[in-house]
PDB file of N, CA, C, O and CB in Angstrom:
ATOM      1  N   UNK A   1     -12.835  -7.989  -1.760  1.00  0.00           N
ATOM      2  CA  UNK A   1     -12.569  -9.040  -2.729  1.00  0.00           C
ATOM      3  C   UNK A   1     -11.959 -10.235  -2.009  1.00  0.00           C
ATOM      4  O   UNK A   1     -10.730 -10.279  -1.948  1.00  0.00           O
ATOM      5  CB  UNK A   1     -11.633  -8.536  -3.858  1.00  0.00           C
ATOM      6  N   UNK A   2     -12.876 -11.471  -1.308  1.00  0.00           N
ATOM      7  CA  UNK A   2     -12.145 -11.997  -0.589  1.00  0.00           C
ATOM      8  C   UNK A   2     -11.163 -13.096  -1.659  1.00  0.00           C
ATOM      9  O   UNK A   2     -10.083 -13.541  -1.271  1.00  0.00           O
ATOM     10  CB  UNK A   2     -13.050 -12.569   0.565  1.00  0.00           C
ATOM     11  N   UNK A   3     -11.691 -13.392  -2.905  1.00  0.00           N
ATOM     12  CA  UNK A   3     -10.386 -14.445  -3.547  1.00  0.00           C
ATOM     13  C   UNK A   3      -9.043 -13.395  -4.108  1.00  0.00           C
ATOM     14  O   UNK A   3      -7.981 -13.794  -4.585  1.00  0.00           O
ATOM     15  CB  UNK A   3     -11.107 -15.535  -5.232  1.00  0.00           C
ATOM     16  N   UNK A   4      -9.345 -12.363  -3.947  1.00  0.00           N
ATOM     17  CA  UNK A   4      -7.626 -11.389  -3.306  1.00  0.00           C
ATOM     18  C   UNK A   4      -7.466 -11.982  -2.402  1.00  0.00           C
ATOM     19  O   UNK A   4      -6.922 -13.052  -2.678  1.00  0.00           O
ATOM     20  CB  UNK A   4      -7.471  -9.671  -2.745  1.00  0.00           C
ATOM     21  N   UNK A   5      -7.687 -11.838  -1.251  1.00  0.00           N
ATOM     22  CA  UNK A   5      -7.636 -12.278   0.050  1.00  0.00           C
ATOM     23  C   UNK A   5      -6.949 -13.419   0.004  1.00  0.00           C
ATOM     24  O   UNK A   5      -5.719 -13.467   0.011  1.00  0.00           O
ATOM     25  CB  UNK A   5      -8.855 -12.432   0.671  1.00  0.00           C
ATOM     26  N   UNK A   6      -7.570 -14.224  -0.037  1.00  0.00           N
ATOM     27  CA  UNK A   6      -6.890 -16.087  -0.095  1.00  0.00           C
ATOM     28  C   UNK A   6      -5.905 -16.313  -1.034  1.00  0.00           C
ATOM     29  O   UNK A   6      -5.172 -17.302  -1.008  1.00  0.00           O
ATOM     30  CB  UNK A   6      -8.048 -17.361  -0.598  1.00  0.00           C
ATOM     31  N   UNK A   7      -5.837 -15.061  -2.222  1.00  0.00           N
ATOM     32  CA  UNK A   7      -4.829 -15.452  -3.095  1.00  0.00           C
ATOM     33  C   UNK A   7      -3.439 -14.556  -2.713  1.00  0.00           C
ATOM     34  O   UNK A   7      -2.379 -14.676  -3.327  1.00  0.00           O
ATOM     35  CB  UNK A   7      -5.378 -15.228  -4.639  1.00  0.00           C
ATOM     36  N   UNK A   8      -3.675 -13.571  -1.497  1.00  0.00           N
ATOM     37  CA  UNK A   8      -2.343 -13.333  -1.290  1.00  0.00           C
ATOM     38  C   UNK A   8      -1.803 -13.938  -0.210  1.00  0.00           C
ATOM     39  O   UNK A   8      -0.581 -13.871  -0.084  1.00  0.00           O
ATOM     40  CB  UNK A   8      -2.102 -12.097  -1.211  1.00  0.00           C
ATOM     41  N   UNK A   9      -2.363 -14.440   0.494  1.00  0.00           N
ATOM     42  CA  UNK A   9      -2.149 -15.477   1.468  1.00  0.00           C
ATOM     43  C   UNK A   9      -1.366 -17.061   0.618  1.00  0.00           C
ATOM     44  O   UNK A   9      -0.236 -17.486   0.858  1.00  0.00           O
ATOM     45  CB  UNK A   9      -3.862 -15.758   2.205  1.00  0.00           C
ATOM     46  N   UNK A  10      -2.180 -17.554  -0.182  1.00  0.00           N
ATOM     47  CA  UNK A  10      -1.152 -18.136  -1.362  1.00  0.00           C
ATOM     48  C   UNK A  10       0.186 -17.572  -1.903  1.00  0.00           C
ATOM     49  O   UNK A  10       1.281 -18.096  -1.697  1.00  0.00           O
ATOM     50  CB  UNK A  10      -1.863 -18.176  -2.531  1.00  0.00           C
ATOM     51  N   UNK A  11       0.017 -16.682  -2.467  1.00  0.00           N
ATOM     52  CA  UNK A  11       1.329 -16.415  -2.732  1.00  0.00           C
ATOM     53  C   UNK A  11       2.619 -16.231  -1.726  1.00  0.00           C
ATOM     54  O   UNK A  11       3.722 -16.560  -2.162  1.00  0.00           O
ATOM     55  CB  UNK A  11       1.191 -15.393  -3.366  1.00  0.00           C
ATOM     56  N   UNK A  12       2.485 -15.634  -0.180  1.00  0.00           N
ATOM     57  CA  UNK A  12       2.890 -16.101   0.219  1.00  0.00           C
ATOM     58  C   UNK A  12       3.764 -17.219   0.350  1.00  0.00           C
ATOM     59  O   UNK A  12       4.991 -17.120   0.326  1.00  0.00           O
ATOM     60  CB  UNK A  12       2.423 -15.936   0.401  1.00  0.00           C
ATOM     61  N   UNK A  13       3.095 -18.346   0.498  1.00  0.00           N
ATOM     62  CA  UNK A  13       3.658 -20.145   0.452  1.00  0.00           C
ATOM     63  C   UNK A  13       4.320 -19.951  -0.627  1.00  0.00           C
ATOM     64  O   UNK A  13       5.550 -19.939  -0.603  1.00  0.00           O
ATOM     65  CB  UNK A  13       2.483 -21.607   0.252  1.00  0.00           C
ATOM     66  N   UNK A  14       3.473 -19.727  -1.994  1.00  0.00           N
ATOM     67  CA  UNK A  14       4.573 -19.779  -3.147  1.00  0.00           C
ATOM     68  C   UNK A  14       6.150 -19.043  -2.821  1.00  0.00           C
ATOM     69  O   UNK A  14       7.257 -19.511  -3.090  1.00  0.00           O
ATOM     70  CB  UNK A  14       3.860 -18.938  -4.499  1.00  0.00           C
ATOM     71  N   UNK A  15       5.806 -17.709  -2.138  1.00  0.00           N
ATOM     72  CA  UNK A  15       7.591 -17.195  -1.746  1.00  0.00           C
ATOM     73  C   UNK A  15       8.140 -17.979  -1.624  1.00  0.00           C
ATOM     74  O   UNK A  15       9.267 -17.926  -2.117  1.00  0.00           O
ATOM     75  CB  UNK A  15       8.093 -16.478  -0.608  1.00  0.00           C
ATOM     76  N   UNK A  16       7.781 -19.077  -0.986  1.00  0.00           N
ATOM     77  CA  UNK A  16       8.891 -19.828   0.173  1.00  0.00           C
ATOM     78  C   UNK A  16       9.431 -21.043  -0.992  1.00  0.00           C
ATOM     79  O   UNK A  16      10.333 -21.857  -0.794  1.00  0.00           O
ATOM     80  CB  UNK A  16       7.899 -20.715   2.011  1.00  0.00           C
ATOM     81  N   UNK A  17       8.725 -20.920  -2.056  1.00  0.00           N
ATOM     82  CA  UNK A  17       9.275 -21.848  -3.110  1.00  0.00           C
ATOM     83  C   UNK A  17       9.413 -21.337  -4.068  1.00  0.00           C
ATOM     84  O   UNK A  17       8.415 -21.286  -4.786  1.00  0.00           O
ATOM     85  CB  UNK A  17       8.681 -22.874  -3.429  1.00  0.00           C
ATOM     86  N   UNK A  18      10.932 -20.586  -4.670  1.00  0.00           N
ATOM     87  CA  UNK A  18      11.143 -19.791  -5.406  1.00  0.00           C
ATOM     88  C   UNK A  18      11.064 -20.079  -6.884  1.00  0.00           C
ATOM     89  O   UNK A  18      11.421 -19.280  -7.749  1.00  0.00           O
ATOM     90  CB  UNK A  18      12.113 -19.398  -5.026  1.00  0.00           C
ATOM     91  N   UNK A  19      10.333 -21.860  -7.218  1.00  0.00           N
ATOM     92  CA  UNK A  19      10.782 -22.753  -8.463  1.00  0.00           C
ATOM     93  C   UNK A  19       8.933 -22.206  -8.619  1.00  0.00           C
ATOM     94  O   UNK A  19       8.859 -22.724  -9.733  1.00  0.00           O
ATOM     95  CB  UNK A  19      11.558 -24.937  -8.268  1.00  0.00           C
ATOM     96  N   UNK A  20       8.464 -22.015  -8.551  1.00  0.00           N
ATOM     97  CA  UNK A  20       6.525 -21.748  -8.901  1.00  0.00           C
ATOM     98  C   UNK A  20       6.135 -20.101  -9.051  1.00  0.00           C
ATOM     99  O   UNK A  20       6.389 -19.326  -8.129  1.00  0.00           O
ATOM    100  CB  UNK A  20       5.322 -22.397  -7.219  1.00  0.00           C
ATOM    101  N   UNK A  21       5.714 -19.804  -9.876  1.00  0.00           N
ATOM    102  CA  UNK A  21       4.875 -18.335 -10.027  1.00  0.00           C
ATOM    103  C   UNK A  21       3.431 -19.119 -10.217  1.00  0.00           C
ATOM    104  O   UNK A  21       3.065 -20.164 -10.754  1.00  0.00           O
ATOM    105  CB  UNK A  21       5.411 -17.109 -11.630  1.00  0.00           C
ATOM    106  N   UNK A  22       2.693 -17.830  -9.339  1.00  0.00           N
ATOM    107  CA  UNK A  22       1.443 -18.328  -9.233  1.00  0.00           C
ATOM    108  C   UNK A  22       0.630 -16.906  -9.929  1.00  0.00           C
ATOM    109  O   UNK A  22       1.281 -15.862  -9.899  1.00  0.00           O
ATOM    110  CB  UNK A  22       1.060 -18.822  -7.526  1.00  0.00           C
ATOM    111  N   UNK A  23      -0.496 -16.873 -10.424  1.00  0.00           N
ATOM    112  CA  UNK A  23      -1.035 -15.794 -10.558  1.00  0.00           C
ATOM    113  C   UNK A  23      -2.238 -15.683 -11.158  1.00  0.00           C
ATOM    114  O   UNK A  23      -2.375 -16.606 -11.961  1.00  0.00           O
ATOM    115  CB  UNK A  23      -0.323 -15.146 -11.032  1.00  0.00           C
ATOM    116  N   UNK A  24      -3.272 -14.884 -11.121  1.00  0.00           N
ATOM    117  CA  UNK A  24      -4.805 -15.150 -11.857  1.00  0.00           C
ATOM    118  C   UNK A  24      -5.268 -14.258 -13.296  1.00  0.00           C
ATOM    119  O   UNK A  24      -4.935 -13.074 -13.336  1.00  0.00           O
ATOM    120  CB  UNK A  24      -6.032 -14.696 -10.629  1.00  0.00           C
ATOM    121  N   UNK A  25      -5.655 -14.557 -13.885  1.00  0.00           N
ATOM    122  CA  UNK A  25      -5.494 -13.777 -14.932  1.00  0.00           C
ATOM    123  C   UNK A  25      -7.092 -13.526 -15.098  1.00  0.00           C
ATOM    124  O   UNK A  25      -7.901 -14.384 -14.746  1.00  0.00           O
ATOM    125  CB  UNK A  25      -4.618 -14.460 -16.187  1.00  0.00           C
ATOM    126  N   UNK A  26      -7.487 -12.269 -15.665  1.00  0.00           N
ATOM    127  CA  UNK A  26      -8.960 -11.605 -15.572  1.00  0.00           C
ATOM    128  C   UNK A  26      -9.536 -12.467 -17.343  1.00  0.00           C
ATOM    129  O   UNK A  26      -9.122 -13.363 -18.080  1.00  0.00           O
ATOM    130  CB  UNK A  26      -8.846  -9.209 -15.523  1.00  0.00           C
ATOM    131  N   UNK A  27     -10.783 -11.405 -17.298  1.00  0.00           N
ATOM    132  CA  UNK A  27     -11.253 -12.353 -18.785  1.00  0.00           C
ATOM    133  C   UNK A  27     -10.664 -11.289 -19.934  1.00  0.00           C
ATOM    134  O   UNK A  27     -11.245 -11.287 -21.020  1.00  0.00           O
ATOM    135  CB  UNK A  27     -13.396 -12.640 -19.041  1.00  0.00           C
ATOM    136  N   UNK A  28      -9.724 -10.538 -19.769  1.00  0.00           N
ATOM    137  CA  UNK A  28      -9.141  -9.920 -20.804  1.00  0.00           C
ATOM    138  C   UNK A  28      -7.879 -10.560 -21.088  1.00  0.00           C
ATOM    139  O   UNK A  28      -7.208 -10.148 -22.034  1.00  0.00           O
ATOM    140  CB  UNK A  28      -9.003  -8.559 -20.567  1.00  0.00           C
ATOM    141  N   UNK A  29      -7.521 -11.424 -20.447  1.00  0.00           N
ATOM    142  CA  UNK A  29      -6.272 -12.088 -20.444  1.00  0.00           C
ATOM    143  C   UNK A  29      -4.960 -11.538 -19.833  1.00  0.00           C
ATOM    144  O   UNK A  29      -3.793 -11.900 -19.981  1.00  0.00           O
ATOM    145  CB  UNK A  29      -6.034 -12.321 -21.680  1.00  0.00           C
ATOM    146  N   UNK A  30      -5.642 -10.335 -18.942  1.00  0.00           N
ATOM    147  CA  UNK A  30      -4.506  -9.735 -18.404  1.00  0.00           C
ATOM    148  C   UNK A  30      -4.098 -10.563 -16.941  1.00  0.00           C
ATOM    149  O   UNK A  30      -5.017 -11.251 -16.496  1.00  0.00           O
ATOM    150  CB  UNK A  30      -4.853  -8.106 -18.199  1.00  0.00           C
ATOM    151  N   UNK A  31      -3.094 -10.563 -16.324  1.00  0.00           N
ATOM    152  CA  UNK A  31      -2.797 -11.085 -15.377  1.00  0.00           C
ATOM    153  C   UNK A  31      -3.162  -9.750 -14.107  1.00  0.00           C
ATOM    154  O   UNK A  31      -2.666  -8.624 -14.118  1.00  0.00           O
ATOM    155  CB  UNK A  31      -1.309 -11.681 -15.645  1.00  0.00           C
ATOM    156  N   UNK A  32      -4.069 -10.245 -13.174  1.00  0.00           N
ATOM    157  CA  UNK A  32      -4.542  -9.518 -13.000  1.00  0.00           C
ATOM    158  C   UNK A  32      -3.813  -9.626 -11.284  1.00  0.00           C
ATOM    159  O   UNK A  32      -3.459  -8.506 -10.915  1.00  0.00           O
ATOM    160  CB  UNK A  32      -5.943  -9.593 -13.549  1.00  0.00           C
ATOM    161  N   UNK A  33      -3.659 -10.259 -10.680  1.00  0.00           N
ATOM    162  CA  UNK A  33      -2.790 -10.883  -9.369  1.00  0.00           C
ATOM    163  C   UNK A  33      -1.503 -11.702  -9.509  1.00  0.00           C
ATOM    164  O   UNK A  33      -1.588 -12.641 -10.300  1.00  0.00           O
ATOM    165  CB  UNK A  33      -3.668 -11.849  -8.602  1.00  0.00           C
ATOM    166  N   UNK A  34      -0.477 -11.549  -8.972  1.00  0.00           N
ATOM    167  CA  UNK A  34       0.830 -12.773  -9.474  1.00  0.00           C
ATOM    168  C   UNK A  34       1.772 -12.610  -8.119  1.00  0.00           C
ATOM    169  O   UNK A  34       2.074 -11.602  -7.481  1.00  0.00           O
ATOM    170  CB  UNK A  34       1.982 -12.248 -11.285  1.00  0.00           C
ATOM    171  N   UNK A  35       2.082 -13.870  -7.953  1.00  0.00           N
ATOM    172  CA  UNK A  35       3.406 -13.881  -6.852  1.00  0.00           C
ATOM    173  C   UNK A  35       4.761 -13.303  -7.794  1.00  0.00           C
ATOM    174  O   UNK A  35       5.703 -13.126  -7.023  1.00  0.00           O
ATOM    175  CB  UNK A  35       3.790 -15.796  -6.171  1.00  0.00           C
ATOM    176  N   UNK A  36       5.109 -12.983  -9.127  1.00  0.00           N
ATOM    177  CA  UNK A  36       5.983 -12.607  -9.789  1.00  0.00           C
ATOM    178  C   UNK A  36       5.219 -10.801 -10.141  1.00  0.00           C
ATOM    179  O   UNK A  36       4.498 -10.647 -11.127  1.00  0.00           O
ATOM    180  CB  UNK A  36       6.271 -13.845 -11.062  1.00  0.00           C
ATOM    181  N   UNK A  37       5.521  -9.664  -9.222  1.00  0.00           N
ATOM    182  CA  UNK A  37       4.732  -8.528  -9.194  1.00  0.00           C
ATOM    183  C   UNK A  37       5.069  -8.031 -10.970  1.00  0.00           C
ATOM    184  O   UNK A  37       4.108  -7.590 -11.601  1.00  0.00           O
ATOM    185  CB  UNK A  37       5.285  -7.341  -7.767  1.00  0.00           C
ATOM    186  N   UNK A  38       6.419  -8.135 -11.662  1.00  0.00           N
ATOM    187  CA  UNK A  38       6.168  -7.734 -13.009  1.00  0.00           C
ATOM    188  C   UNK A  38       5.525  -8.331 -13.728  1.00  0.00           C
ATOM    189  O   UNK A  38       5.282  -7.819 -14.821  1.00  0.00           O
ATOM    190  CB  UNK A  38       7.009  -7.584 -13.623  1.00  0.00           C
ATOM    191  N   UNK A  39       5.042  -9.520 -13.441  1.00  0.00           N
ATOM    192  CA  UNK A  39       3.846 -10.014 -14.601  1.00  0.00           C
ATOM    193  C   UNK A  39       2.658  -9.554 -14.471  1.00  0.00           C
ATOM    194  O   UNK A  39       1.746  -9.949 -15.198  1.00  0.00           O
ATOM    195  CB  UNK A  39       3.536 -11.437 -14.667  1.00  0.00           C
ATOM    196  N   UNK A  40       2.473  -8.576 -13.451  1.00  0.00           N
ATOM    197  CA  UNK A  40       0.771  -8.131 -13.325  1.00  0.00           C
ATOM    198  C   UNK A  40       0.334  -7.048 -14.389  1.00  0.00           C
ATOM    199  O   UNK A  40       1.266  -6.246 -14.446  1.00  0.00           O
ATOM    200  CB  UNK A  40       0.397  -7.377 -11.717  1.00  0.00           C
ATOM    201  N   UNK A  41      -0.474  -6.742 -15.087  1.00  0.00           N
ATOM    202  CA  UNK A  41      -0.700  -5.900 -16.445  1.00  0.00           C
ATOM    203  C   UNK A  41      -0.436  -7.031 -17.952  1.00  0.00           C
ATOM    204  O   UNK A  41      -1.006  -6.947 -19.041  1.00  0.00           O
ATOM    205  CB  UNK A  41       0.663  -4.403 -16.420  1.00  0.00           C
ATOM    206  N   UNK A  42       0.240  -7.679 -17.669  1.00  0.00           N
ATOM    207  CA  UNK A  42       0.699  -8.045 -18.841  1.00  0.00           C
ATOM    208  C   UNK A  42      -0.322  -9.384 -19.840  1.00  0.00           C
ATOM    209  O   UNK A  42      -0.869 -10.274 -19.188  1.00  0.00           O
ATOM    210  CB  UNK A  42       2.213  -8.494 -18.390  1.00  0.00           C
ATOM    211  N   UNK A  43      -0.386  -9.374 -20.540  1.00  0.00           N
ATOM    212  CA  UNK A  43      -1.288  -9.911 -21.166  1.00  0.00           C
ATOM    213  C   UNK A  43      -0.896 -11.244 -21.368  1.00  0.00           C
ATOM    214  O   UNK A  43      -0.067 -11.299 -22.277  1.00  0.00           O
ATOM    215  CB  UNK A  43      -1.589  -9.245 -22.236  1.00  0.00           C
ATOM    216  N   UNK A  44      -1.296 -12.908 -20.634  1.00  0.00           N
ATOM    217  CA  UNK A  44      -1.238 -13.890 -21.018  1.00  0.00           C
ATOM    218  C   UNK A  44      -2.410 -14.739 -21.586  1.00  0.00           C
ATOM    219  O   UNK A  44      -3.406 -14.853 -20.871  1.00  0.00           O
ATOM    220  CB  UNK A  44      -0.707 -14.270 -20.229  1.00  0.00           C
ATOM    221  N   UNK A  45      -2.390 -15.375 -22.861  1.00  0.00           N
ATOM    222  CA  UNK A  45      -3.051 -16.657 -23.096  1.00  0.00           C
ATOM    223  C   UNK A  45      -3.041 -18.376 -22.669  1.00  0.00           C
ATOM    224  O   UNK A  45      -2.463 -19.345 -23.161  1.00  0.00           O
ATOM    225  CB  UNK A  45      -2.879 -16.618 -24.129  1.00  0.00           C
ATOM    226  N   UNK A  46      -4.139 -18.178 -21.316  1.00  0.00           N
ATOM    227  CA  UNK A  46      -3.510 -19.756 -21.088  1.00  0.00           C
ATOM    228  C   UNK A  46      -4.383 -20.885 -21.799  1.00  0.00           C
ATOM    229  O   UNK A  46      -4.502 -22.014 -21.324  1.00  0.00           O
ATOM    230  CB  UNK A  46      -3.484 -20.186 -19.356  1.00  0.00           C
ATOM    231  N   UNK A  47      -5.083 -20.396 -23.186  1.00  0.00           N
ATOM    232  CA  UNK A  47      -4.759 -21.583 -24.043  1.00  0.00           C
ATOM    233  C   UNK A  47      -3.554 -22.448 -24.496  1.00  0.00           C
ATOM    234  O   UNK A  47      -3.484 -23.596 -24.936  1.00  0.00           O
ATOM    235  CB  UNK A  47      -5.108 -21.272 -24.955  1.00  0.00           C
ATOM    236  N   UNK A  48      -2.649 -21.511 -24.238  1.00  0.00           N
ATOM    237  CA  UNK A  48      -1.554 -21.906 -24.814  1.00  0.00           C
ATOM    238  C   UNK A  48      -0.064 -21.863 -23.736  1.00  0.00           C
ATOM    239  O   UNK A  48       0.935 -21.144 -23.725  1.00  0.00           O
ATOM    240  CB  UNK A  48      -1.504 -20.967 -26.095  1.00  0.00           C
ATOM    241  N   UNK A  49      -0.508 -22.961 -22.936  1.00  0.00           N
ATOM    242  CA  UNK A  49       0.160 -23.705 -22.015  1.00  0.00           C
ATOM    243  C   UNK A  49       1.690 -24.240 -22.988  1.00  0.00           C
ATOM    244  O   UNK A  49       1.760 -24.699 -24.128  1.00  0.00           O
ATOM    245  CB  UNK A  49      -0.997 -25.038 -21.421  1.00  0.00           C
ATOM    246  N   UNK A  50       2.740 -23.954 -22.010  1.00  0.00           N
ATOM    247  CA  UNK A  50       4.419 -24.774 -22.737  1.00  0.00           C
ATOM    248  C   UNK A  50       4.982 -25.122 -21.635  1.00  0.00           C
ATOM    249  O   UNK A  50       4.429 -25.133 -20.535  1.00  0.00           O
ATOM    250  CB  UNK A  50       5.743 -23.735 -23.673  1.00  0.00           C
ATOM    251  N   UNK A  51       6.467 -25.522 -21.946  1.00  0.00           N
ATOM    252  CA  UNK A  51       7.229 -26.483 -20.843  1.00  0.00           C
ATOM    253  C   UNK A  51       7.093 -26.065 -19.569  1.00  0.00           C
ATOM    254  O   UNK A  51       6.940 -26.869 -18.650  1.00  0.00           O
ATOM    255  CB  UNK A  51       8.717 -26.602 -21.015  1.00  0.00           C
ATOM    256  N   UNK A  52       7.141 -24.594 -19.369  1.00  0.00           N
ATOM    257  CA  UNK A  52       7.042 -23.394 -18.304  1.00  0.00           C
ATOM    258  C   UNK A  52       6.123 -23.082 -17.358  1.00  0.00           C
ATOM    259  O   UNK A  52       6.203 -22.727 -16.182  1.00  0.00           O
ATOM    260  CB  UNK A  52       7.015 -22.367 -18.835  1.00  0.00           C
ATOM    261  N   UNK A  53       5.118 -23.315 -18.214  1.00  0.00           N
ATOM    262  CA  UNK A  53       3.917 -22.494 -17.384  1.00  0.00           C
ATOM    263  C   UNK A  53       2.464 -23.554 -17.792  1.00  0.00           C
ATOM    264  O   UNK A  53       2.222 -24.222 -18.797  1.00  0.00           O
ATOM    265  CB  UNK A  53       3.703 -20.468 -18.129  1.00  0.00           C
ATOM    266  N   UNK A  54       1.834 -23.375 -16.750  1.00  0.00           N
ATOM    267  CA  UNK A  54       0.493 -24.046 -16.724  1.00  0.00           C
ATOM    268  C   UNK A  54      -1.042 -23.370 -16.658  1.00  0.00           C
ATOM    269  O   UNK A  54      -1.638 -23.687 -15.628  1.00  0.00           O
ATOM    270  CB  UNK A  54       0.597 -24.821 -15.616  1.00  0.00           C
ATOM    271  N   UNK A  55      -1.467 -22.875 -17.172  1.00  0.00           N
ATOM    272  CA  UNK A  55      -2.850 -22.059 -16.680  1.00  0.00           C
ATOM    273  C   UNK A  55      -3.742 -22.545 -16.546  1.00  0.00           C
ATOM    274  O   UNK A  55      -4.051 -23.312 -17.458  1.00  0.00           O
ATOM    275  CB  UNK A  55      -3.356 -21.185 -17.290  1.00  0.00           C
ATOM    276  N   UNK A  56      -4.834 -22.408 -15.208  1.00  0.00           N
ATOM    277  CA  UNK A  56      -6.087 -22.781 -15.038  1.00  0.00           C
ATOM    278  C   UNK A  56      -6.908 -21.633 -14.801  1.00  0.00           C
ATOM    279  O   UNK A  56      -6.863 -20.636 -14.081  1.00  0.00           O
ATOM    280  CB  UNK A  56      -6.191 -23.706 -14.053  1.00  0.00           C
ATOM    281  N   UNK A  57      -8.005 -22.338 -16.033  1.00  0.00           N
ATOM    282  CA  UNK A  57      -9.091 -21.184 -15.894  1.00  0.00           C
ATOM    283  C   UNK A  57      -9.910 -21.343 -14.587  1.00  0.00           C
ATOM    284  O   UNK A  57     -10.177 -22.516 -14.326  1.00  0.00           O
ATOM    285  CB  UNK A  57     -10.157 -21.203 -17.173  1.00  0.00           C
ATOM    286  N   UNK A  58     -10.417 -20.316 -13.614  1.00  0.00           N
ATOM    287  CA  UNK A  58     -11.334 -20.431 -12.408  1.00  0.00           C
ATOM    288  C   UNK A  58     -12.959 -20.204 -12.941  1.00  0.00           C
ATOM    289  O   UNK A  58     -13.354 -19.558 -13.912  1.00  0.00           O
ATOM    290  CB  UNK A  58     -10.852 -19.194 -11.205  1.00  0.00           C
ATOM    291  N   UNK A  59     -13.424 -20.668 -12.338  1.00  0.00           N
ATOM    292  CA  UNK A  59     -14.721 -21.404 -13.181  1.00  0.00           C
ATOM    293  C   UNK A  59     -15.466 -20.294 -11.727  1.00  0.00           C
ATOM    294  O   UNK A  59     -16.684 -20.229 -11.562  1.00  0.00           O
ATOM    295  CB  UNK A  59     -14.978 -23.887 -13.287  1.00  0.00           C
TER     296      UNK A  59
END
């Protein structure tokens, strides 16, 4: 799975900036990769973006 690959290599960098969680979420809405390891399983909607958090869908 190389966009595992490149995305843990990202997260990485994100360590080094403890103010950003980064993470990809599958088409069930589960978070399926995250630089924050307890958000992985957990079910987000990033229709619904707030002050906090930003989601982009990968096309």
């Amino acid at each position: 799975m190389l966009i595992g690959e490149i995305f843990d290599e990202f997260i990485h960098v994100i360590h080094e900036n403890q103010k950003y969680t980064i993470g990809l979420i599958n088409e069930n809405k589960e978070v399926a990769l995250c630089s924050d390891t307890k958000m992985i399983s957990k079910t987000v909607d990033y229709n619904y973006p707030n002050k906090n958090n930003v989601f982009l869908k990968l096309s």
